[in-house]
C-alpha positions in Angstrom: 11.7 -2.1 14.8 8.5 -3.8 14.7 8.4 -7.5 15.2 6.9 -10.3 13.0 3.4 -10.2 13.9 3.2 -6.6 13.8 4.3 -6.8 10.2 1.6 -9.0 9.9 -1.2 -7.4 11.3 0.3 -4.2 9.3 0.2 -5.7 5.8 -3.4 -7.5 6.7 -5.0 -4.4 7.7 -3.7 -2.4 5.0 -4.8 -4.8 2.4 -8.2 -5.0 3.9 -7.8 -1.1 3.5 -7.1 -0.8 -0.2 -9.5 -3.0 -1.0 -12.3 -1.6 0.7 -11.7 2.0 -1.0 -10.2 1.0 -4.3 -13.4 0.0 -7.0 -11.6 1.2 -10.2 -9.3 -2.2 -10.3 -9.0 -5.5 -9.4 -6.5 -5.6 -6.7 -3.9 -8.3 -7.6 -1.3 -7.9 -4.6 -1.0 -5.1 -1.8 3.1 -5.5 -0.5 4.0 -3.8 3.0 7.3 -2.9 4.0 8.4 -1.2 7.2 11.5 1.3 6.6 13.2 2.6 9.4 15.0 5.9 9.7 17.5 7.3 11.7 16.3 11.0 11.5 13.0 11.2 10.3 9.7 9.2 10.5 9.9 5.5 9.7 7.8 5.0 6.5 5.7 2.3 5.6 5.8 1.5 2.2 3.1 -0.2 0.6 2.8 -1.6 -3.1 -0.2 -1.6 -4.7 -0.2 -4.2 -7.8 -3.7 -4.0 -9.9 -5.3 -4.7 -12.9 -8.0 -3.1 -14.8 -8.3 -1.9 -18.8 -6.9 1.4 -18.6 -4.1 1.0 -16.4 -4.5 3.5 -14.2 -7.3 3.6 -11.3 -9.6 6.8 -9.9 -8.0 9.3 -8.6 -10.9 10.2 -6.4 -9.8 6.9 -4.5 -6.1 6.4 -4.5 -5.9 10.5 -3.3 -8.0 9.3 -0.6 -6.1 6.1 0.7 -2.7 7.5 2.0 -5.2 9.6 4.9 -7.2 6.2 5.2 -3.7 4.1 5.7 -2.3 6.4 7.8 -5.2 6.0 10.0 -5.1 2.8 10.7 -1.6 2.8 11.5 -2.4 4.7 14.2 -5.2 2.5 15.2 -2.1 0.1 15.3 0.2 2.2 17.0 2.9 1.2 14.5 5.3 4.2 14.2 5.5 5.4 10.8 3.9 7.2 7.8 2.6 6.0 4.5 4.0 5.9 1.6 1.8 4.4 -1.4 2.8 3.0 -4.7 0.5 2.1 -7.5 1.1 -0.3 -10.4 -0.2 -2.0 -12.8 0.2 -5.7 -13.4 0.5 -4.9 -17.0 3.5 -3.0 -16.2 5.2 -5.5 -14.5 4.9 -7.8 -17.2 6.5 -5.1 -19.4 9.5 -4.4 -17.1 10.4 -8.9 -16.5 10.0 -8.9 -20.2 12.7 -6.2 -20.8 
């Protein structure tokens, strides 16, 4: 389990992350959650809200940013392996509308 301030440190250097490798959208919100598990790796989940025309970003950049993550979590020694969601704001306002 990782405590408090590790979370925090986690979810700030993972947003500074995304944003520095992700040009094809505004970045609205970047949310980090830690998931533990019993028999595999634990997997940090992170959320990746953005908006931009087309509703979809590069995939040149968002291929890229799982390896880029993971990295850093390393760097962190925070046990656990990325797992990267991207969405657009447009279809969040879409699914609270339903």
């Amino acid at each position: 389990m990782i405590t408090n301030a590790e979370q925090a440190k986690l979810r700030s250097v993972i947003d500074e992350v995304v944003r520095e490798h992700i040009r094809s959208g505004d970045i609205v919100d970047v949310v980090v959650s830690h998931k533990e598990r019993l028999e595999d790796d634990d997997l940090i989940v992170v959320d990746v809200i953005f908006d931009n025309k087309l509703n979809r970003l590069d995939p040149a950049e968002t291929s890229e940013l799982a390896r880029h993550v993971w990295k850093r979590i390393v760097e962190l020694d925070v046990p656990g392996f990325p797992s990267l969601t991207f969405i657009a704001q447009s279809d969040l306002r879409k699914a609270a509308a339903a």
